[in-house]
KOLTI-656424 format. One record per residue (C-alpha): x, y, z; residue number from 1. Coordinates in steps of 0.02 Angstrom, whole numbers. Layout:
BEGIN
- c1:c2:c3:n
- X:Y:Z:NUM
...
This chain:
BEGIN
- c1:c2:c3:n
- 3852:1878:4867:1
- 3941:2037:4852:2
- 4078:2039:4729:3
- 4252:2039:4828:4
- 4312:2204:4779:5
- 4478:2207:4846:6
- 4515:2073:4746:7
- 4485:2177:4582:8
- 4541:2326:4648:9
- 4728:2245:4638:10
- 4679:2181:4487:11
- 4651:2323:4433:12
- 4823:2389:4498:13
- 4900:2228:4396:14
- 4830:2323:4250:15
- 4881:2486:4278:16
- 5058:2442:4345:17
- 5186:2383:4223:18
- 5271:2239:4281:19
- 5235:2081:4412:20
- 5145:2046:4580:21
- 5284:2126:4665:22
- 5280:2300:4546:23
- 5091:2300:4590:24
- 5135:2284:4770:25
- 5287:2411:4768:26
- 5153:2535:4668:27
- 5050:2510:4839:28
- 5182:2512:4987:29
- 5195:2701:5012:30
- 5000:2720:5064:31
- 4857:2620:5005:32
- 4680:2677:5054:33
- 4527:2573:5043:34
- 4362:2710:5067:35
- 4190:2665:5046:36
- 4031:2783:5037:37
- 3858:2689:5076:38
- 3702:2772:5090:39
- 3637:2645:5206:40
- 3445:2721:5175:41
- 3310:2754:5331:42
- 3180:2644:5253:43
- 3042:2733:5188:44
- 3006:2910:5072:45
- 2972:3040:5204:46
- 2893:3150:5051:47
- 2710:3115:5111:48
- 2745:3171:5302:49
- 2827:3314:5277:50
- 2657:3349:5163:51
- 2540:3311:5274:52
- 2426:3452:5291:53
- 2339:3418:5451:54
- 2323:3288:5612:55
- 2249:3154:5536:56
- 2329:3164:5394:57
- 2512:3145:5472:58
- 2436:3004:5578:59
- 2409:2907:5409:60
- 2574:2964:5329:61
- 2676:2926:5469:62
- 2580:2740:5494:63
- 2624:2707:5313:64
- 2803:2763:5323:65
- 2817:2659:5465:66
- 2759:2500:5397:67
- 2895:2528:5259:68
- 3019:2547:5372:69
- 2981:2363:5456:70
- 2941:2280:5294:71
- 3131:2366:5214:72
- 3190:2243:5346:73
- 3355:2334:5417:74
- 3416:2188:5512:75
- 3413:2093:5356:76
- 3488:2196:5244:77
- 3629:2249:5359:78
- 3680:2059:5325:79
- 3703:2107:5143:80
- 3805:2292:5185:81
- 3903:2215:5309:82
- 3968:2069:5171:83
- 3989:2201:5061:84
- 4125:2290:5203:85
- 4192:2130:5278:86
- 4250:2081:5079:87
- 4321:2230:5068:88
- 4418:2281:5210:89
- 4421:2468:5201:90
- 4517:2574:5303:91
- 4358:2704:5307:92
- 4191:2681:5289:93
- 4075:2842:5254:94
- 3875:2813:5309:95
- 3732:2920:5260:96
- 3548:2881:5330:97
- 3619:2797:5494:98
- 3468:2816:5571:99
- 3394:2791:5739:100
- 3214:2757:5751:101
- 3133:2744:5925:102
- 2954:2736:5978:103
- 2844:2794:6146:104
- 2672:2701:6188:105
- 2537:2769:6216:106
- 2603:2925:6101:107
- 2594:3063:6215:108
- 2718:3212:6293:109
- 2901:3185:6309:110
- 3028:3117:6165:111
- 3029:2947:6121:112
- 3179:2825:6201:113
- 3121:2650:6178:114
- 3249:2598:6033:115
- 3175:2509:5878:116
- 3313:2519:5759:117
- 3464:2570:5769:118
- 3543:2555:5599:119
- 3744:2596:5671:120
- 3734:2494:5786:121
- 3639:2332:5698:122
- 3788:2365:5570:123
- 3937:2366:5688:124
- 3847:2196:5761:125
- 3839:2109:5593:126
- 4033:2177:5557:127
- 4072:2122:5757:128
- 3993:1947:5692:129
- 4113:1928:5545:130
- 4269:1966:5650:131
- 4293:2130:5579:132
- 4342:2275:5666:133
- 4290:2443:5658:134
- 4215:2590:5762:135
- 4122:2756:5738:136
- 4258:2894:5736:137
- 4129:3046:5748:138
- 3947:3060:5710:139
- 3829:3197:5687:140
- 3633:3209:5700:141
- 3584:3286:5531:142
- 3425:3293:5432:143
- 3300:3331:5565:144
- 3272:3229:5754:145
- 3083:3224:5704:146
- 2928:3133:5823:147
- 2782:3109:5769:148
- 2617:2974:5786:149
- 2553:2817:5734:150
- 2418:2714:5723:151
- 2430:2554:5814:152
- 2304:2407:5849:153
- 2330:2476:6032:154
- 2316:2643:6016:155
- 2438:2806:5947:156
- 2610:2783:5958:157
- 2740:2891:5943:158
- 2890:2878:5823:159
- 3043:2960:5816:160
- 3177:2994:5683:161
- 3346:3027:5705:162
- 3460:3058:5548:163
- 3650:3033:5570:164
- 3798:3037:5463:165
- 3941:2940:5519:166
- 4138:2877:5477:167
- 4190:2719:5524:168
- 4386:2683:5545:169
- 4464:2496:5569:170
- 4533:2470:5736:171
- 4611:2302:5703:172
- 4782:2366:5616:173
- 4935:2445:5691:174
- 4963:2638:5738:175
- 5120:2603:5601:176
- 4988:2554:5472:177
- 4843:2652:5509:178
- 4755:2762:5624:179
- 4623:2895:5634:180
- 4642:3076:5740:181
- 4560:3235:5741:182
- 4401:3183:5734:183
- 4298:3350:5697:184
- 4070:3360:5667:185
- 4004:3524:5616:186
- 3814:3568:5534:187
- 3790:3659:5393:188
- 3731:3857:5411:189
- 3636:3840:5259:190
- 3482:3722:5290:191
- 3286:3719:5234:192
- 3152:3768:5343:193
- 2988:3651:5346:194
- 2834:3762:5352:195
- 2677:3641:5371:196
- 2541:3700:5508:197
- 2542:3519:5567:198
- 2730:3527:5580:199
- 2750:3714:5636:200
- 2770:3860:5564:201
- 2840:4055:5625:202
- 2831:4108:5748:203
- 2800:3936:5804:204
- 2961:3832:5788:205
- 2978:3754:5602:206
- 3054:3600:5566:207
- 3236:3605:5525:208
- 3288:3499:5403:209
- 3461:3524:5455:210
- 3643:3422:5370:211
- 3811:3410:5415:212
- 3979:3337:5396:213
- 4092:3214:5487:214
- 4293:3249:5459:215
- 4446:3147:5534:216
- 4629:3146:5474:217
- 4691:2968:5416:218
- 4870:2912:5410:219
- 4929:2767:5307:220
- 5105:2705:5331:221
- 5154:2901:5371:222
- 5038:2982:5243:223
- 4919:3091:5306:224
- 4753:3125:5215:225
- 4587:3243:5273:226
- 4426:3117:5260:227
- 4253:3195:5227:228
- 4084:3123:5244:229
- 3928:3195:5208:230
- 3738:3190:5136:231
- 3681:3359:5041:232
- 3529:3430:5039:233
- 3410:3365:4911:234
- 3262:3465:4928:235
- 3334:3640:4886:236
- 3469:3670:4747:237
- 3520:3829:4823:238
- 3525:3758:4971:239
- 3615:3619:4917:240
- 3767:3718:4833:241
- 3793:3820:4977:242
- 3816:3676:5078:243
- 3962:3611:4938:244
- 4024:3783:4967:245
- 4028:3774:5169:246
- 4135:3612:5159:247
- 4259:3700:5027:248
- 4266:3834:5162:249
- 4262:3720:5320:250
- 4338:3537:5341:251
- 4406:3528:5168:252
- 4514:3694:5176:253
- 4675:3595:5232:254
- 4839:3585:5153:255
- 4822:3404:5158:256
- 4756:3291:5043:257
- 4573:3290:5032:258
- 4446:3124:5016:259
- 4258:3168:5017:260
- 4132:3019:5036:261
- 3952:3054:5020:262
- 3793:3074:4950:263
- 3799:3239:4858:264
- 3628:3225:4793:265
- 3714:3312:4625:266
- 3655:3195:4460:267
- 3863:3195:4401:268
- 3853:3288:4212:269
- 3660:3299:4247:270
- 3625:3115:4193:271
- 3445:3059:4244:272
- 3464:3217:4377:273
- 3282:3239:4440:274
- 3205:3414:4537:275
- 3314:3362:4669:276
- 3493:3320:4590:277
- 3492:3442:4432:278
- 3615:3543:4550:279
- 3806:3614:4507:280
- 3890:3560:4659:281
- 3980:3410:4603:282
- 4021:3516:4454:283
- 4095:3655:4575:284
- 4178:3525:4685:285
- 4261:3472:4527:286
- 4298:3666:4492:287
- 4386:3692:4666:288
- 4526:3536:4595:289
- 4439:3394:4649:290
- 4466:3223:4545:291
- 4302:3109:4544:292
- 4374:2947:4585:293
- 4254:2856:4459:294
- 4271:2953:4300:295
- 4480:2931:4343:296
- 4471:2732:4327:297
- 4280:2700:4253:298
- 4234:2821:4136:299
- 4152:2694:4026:300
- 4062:2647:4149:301
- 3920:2774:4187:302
- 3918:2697:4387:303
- 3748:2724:4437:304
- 3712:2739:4602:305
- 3520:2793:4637:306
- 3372:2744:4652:307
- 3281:2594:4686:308
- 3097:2572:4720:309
- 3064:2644:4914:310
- 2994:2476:4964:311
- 3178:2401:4885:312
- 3075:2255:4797:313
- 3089:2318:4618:314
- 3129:2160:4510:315
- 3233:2246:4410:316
- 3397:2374:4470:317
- 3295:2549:4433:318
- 3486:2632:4466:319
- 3485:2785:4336:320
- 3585:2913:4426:321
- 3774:2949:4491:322
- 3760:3021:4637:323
- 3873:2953:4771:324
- 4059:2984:4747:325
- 4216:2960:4823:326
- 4312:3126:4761:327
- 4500:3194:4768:328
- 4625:3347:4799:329
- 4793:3348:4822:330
- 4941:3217:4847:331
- 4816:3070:4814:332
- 4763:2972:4683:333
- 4632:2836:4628:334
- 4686:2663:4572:335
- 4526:2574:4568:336
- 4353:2606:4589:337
- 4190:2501:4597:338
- 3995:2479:4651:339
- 3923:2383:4798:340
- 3772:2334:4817:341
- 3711:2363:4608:342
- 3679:2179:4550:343
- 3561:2046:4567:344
- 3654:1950:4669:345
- 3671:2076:4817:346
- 3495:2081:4853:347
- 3456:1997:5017:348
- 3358:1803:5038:349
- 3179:1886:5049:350
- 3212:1987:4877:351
- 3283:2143:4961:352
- 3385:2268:4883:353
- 3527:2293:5021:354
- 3485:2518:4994:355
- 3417:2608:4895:356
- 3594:2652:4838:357
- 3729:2581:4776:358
- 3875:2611:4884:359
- 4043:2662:4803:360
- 4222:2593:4847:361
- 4393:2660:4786:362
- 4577:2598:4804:363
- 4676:2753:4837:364
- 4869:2788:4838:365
- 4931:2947:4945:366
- 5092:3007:4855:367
């Protein structure tokens, strides 16, 4: 079972607090808030798709990915992520890789509409389940809404792919205690064009592998703070930065205190950074006065976050990256941090790892 983070996070404030229980809780009263970033992962490495090089060829890719998706078992590891949320309680909850996937038989024209997963909603059923509370404040379609076939026993099949970041909010506490408003979605100007003649090329319509960003403005017990999700590009460095600079520019140019959850797809001081995450924009995030919540209370700790195998059966935690953060600006400050979903013991019955990712919690205090 998940560790019960809450628990150490006020631990954690016992340590950092001089004094008793009630110093620890006076240290908390003027605005606690519990955040959480989970890359909840779409099942499956897209990589071989988006290379397909002709009909057939995507047929097979798409047929494999497929497969992965079923046997990576959302339904069952949504058990695991929604432990790790109902232990913790947090105000805000920041998603990457909430995916839809839907399928048409016999594969044919039209878009697919027959749901086979969808990954918010399975989620908000398992939380639903445990008597917790919470709702999608805003959510935006990002990566790419991508169709394409199958082969089935019975014939082609189409699948479809829809990528979607989202924030989740509590809606079990008070107005006094907490509540959510301004709930704002944009996508980013800066994306990366798929050229593939299977996929379309120009003059033909490409495919747009297009991101975004969900905002909303949380108060705590009168404290106001401007809450970011998002999931960078990881394909194009350039790309990616650009997109760090369009949230500077965008949802995070507020007088109020900032808190950005996401996958940044940035390797934090280039640790284990691959083709993908040897990028500067945590580093520039950092330059614009932003606090990374984990190297403020864990900087001992090098907090992996990414990768595990794509089929999520890897005996061993293959973790060897920091990549999703919880990050800072302004009137607010991180008390605790910690990983979800990292050790042996999250991994599901069947042997599953609950993502890909580890998610990453904090404990902050708006002054």
């Amino acid at each position: 079972m998940p560790r019960r983070w809450f628990t150490s996070a006020l631990c954690a404030l016992l340590l950092l607090t001089p004094g008793s229980v009630t110093a620890a809780r006076a240290a908390e009263a003027p605005a606690p808030l519990r955040v959480l970033t989970r890359n909840l992962y779409l099942g499956a490495d897209l990589a071989p798709v988006l290379a397909a090089t002709g009909p057939q060829a995507l047929v097979t890719a798409v047929t494999a990915a497929y497969a992965n998706v079923q046997a990576t078992d959302f339904p069952e590891r949504a058990d695991a992520l929604a432990d790790e949320i109902a232990e913790g309680d947090p105000h805000l909850v920041g998603l990457q890789e909430a995916v839809l996937w839907r399928s048409q038989t016999p594969a044919g024209p039209g878009s697919a509409t027959h749901v086979e997963y969808d990954f918010l909603q399975i989620l908000l059923d398992k939380l639903s389940a445990r008597g917790k509370h919470y709702a999608a404040v805003a959510t935006v379609t990002v990566g790419s809404d991508f169709e394409a076939p199958r082969s089935t026993p019975g014939g082609l099949q189409d699948i479809r792919l829809t990528d979607r970041d989202v924030l989740l909010a509590r809606t079990d506490l008070p107005a006094h205690v907490f509540s959510v408003a301004n709930a704002q979605t944009g996508q980013f100007q800066n994306f990366v064009p798929i050229c593939r003649p299977v996929l379309g090329c120009p003059p033909s319509p490409a495919l747009q592998v297009r991101r975004g960003w969900v905002a909303a403005d949380a108060t705590v017990r009168g404290h106001t703070a401007r809450v970011v999700t998002t999931h960078l590009e990881p394909a194009a460095p350039a790309v990616q930065e650009a997109q760090a600079g369009e949230l500077l520019a965008g949802p995070l140019n507020t007088t109020l205190p900032n808190v950005l959850l996401g996958d940044l797809n940035s390797a934090a001081d280039g640790v284990g950074a691959t083709p993908g995450t040897a990028t500067q924009s945590h580093a520039n995030l950092l330059a614009a006065g932003f606090t990374d919540a984990w190297s403020a209370t864990r900087a001992r700790s090098p907090g992996f976050t990414c990768c595990q195998a794509a089929d999520l059966r890897n005996s061993a935690s293959s973790l060897s990256q920091r990549i999703d953060y919880v990050l800072l600006r302004g009137a607010v400050t991180a008390r605790a941090s910690d990983r979800v979903g990292e050790a042996q013991a999250d991994r599901t019955p069947s042997g599953l790892w609950p993502s890909d990712h580890a998610g990453v919690w904090s404990l902050l205090q708006l002054r």
